[in-house]
N, C-alpha and C positions, 0 to 999 in steps of 0.2 A: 394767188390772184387768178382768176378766172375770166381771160378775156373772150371777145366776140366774134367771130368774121362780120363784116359789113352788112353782108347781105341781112342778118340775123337781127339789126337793130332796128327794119322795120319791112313790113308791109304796105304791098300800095294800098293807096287811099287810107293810112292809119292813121290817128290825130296821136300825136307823139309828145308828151309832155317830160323835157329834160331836166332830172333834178338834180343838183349837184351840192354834197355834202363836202362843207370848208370845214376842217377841224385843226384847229392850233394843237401842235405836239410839241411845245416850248418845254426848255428846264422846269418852268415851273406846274407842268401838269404833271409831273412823275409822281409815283406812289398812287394813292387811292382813284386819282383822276385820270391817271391816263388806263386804268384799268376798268375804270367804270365806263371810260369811253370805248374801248375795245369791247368791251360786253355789251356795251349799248348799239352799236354797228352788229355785232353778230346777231347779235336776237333781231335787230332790225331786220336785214337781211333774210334771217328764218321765216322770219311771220308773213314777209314780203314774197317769200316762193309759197305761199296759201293762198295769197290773195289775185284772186282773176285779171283786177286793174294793172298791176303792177306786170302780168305776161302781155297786157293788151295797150293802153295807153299811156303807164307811166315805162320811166326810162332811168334807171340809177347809175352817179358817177361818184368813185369819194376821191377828195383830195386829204393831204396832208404840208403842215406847213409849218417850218422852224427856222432853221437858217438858210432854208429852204424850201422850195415849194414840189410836192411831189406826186404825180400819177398816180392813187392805188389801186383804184380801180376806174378803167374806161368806163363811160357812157354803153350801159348793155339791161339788156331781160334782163330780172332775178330768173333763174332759174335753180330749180335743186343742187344742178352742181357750180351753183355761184359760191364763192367763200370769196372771206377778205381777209390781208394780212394784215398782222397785229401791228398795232402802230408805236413807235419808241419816242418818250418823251426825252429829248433833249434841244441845244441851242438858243436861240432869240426867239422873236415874234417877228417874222415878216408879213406884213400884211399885204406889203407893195408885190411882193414876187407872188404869195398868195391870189391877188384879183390877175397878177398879169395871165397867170397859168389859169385860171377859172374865163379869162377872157380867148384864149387863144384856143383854148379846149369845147368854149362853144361855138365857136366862128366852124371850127374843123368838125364838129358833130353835127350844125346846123348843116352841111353841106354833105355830109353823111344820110341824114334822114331826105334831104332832099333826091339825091341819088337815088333814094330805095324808093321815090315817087310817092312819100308820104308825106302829111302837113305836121310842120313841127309849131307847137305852139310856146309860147316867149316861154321861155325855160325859168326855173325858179331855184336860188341859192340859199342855204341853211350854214350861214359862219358860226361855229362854234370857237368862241374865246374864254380864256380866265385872266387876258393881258393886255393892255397897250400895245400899239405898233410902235417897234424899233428898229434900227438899222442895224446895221451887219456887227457893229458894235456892242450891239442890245441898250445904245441909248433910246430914250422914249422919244419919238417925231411929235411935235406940236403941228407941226405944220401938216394939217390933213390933205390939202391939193396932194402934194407931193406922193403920199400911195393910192390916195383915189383918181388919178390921171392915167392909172393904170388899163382904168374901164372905157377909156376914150375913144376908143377903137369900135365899141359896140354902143355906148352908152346912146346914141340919138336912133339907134336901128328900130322900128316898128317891131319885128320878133327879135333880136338879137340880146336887144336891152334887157338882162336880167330883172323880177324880184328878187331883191334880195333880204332875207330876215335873218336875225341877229339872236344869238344864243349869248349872253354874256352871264359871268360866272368869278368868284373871285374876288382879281382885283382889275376887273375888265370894267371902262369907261362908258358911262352912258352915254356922253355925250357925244366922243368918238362914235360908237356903234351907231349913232341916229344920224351922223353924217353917212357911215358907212351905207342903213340902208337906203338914203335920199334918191331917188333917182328922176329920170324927167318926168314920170307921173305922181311922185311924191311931194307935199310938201315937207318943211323942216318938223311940222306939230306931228306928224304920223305921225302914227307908232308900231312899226313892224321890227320892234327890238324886246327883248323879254329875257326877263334875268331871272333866272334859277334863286328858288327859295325853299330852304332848308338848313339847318348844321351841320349836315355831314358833306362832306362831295359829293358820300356813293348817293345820298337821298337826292341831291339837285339834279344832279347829270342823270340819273334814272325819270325822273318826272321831267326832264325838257325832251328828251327821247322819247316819253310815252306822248305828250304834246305833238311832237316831230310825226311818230308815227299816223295818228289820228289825222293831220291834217295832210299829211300825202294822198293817205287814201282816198277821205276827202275830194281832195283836188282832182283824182284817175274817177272816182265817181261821178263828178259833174260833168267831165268834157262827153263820158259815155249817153249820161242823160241827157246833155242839150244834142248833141246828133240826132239821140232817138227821137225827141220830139222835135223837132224841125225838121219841115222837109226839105228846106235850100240853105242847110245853114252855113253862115260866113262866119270866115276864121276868129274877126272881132268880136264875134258871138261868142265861142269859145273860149277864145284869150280873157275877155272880160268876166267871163261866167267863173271863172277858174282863180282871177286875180279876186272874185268877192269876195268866193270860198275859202282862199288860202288869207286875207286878211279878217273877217270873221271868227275863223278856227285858232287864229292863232294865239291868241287872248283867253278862249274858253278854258276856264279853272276846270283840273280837274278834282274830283269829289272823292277820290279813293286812293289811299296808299300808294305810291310810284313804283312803291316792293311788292304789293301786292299786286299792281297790274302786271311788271314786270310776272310774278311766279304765274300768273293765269295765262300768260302771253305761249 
């Protein structure tokens, strides 16, 4: 793991967009899924030290989550000597400790970027599941309040309030993940959840990663663009321009092999 000093996460005046990667490493992603997730983080990671956006206005953090919720990587630059550790599939599906640690991690990053006298704009969450939320038991929660109350800390904040989009896979809940991403600018009909299609693992979780990628970029492209053309632009500008982008892109099929984008990557 490759962490940052402070000063390094941003520059003044930089519009700073925080993304933060949720990946379920429960029991049941081991074998072909939890390796196709490791692969799919790395290459992400790779491609992401090429790309200009990613030293300039985007901001990468992963988390990891089983019976537990865990740091893997802080909120930092990709840089060349960014790497990430490999992630081990065991335990439940927490989802509740999940958003608590994705909430507490942007509260303490949003105050981060403000220090370094740069505009952070509302950060955006990519959950990757193949599970239901369970408790410490690894029963399944019906009761969705109970781990989405976790987000209540940020959920009414103007920047704080994450997007969040849903990766589900498996035997992950639609319905669950469309509550999961609901938030105060969402209604219940979005749709900012998108579920991996293919027969294999390795083929889903390769093509939601190439998806993933596309629409980061994406997202570090537009906020670059509305700067340059506005001459007084306000943050809403931004924020908005960014939340189009990233609900647009999220949807678009892509047209080529997930293996073959992967070997071009």
């Amino acid at each position: 793991m490759t962490a940052q000093p402070q000063d390094q996460i941003a520059k003044p005046q930089d519009q700073v967009l925080p993304v933060y990667i949720a990946c379920d490493t429960s029991y049941s992603m081991s074998g072909e899924a939890i390796k196709e997730l490791n692969n799919g983080l790395q290459k992400l990671v790779e491609k992401a030290q090429e790309e200009v956006a990613f030293g300039k206005e985007l901001r990468l953090s992963i988390i990891s989550f089983n019976s537990q919720a865990d740091l893997i990587m802080p909120l930092q630059r990709v840089e060349p000597k960014t790497t990430v550790d490999p992630l081990v599939a065991q335990g439940v599906t927490r989802y509740d400790l999940a958003l608590e640690l994705i909430s507490e991690r942007i509260i303490a990053d949003y105050q981060k970027i403000k220090e370094a006298h740069a505009k952070p704009v509302r950060p955006v969450v990519f959950f990757f599941t193949d599970g239901a939320p369970t408790d410490s038991q690894g029963h399944i929660i019906n009761d969705m309040s109970s781990w989405k109350k976790k987000l209540e800390k940020i959920e009414g904040h103007p920047i704080l309030a994450p997007r969040i989009y849903a990766f589900g896979f498996g035997q992950a809940n639609e319905k669950v993940l469309q509550e999961l991403t609901r938030t105060r600018d969402v209604t219940p009909n979005s749709d900012r959840v998108v579920f991996g299609k293919g027969e294999e693992v390795a083929e889903i979780v390769a093509g939601l990663f190439v998806l993933l990628y596309r629409t980061i970029i994406d997202a570090g492209k537009v906020i670059g663009s509305t700067i340059d053309s506005t001459m007084n632009v306000r943050q809403r500008d931004v924020d908005n321009a960014v939340g189009k982008v990233l609900d647009e892109n999220i949807k678009k099929p892509s047209n080529s092999d997930p293996f073959e984008e992967w070997d071009n990557w």
